[in-house]
BAFI-3210 file (N, C-alpha, C; in Angstrom, 3 decimals, decimal comma, padded with zeros to 6 digits):
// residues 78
n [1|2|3|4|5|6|7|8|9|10|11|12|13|14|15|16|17|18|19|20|21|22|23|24|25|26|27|28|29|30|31|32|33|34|35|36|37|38|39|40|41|42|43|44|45|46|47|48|49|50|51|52|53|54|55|56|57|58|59|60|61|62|63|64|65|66|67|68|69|70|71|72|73|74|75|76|77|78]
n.u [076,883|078,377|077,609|078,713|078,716|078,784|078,513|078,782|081,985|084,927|087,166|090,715|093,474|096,566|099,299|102,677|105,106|107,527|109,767|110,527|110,971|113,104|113,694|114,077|112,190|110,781|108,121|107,076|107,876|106,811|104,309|103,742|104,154|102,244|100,532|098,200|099,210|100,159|101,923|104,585|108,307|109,307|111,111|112,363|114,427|115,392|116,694|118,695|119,493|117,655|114,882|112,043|108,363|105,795|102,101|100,329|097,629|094,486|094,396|094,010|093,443|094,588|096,646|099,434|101,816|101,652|102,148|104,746|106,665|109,807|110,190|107,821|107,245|104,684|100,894|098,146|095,008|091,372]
n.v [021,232|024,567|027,685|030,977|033,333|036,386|039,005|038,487|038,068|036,415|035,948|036,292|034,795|035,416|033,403|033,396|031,797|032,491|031,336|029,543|030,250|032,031|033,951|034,968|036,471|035,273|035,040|037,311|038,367|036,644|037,402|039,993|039,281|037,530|037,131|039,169|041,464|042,007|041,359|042,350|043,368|043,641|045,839|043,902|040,941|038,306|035,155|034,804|036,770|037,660|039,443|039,486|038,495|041,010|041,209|043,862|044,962|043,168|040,082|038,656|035,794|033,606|031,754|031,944|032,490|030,550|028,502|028,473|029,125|027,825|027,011|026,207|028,118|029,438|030,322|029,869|030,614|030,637]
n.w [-038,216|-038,006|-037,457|-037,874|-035,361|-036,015|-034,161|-031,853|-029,939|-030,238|-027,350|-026,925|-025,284|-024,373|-022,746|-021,773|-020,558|-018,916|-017,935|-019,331|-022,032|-023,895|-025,321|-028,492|-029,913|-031,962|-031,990|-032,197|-034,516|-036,269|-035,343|-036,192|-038,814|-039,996|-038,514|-036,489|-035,468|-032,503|-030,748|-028,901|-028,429|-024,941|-022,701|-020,965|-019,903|-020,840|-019,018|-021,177|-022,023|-024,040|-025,715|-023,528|-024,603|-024,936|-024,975|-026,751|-027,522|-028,934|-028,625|-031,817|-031,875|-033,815|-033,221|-034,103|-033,282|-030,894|-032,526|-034,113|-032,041|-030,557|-028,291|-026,697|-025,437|-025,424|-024,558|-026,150|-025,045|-025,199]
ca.u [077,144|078,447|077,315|078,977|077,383|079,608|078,139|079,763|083,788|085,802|088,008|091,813|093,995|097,839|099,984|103,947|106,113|108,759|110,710|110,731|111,167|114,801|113,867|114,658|111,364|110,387|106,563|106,307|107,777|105,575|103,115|103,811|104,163|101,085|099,152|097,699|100,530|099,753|103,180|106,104|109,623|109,569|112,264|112,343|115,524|115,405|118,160|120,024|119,816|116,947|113,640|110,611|107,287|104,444|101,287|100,233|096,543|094,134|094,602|092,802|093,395|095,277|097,431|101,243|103,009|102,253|102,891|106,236|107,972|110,642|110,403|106,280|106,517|103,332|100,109|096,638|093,640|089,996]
ca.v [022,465|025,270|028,867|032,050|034,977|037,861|040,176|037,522|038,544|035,442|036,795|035,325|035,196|034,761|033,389|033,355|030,715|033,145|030,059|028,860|031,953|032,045|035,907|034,696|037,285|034,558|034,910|038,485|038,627|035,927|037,489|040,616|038,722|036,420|037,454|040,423|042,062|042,446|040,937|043,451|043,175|044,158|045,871|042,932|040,177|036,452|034,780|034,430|038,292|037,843|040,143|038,718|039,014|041,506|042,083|045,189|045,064|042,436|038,616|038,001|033,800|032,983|030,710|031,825|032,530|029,333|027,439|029,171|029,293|026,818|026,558|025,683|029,132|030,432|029,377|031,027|030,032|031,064]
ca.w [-038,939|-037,493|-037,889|-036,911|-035,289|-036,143|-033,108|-030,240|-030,501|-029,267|-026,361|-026,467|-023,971|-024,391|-021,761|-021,631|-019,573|-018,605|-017,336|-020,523|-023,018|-024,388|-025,593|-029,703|-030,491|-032,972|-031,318|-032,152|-035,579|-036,496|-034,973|-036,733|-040,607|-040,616|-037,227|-035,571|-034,995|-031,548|-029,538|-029,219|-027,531|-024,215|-022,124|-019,911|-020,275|-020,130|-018,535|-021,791|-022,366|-024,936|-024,681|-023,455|-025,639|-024,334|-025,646|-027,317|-028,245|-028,494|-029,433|-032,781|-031,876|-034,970|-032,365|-035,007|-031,986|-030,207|-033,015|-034,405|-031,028|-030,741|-026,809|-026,619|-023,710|-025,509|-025,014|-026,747|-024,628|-025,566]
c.u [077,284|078,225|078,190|078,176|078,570|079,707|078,839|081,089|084,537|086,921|089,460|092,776|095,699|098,847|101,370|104,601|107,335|110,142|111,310|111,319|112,871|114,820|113,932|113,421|110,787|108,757|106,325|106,875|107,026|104,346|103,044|103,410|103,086|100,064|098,563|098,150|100,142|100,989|104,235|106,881|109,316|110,907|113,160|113,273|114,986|116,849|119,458|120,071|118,748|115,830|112,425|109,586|106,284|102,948|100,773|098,924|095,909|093,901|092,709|092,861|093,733|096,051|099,083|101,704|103,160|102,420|104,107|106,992|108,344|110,473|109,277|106,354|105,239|102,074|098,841|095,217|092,287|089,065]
c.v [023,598|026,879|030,023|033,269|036,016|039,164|039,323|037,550|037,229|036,249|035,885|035,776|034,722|034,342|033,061|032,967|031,727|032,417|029,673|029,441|032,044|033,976|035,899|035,882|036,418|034,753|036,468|038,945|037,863|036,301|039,159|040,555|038,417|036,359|038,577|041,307|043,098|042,178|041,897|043,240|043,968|044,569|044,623|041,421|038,760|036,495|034,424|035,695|038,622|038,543|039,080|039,564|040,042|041,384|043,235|045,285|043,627|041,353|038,414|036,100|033,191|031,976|030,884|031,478|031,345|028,518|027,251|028,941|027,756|026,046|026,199|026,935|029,731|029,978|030,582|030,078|031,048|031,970]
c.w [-037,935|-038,093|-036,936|-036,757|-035,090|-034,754|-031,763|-031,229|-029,845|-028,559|-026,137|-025,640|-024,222|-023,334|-022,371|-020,662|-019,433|-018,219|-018,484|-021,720|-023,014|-024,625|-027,516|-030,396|-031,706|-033,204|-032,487|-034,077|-036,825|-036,647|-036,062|-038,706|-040,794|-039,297|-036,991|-035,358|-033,433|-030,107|-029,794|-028,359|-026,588|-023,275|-021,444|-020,696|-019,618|-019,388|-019,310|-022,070|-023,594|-024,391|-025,125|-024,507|-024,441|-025,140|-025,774|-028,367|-027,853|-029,442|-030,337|-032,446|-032,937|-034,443|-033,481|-034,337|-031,225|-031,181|-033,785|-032,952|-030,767|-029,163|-026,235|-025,492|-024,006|-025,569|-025,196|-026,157|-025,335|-023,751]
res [x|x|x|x|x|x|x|x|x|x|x|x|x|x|x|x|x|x|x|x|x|x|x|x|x|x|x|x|x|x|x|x|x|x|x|x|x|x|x|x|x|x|x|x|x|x|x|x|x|x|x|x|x|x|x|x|x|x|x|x|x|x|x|x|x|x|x|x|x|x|x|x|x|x|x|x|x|x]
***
């Protein structure tokens, strides 16, 4: 059985494969609909002309984004 203690915040951490990242913003409107809404388009171009994700606040750990994006570039560690 597991109990939670409300006063300890789990701390998440998002990483982005830039290698990998097409730019399609799929992460962040995802993340926007049914997450946190904590990923936003950044200036910054992939190599197909799409914008990379940033973050913009701090990961509640819902994991949308890595499991919506088509290209696996996102990953939500603890």
């Amino acid at each position: 059985m597991s109990i939670s203690n409300p006063s300890r915040k789990m701390k998440f951490k998002v990483l982005i494969d830039e290698s990998l990242c097409k730019g399609c913003a799929l992460c962040v409107y995802i993340c926007n609909k049914l997450g946190g809404k904590v990923l936003k388009e950044s200036n910054k171009r992939t190599l197909l002309g799409g914008t990379l994700p940033i973050l913009n606040g701090e990961c509640l750990g819902c994991r949308m984004c890595e499991r919506y994006c088509p290209e696996f570039s996102i990953t939500v560690e603890e």
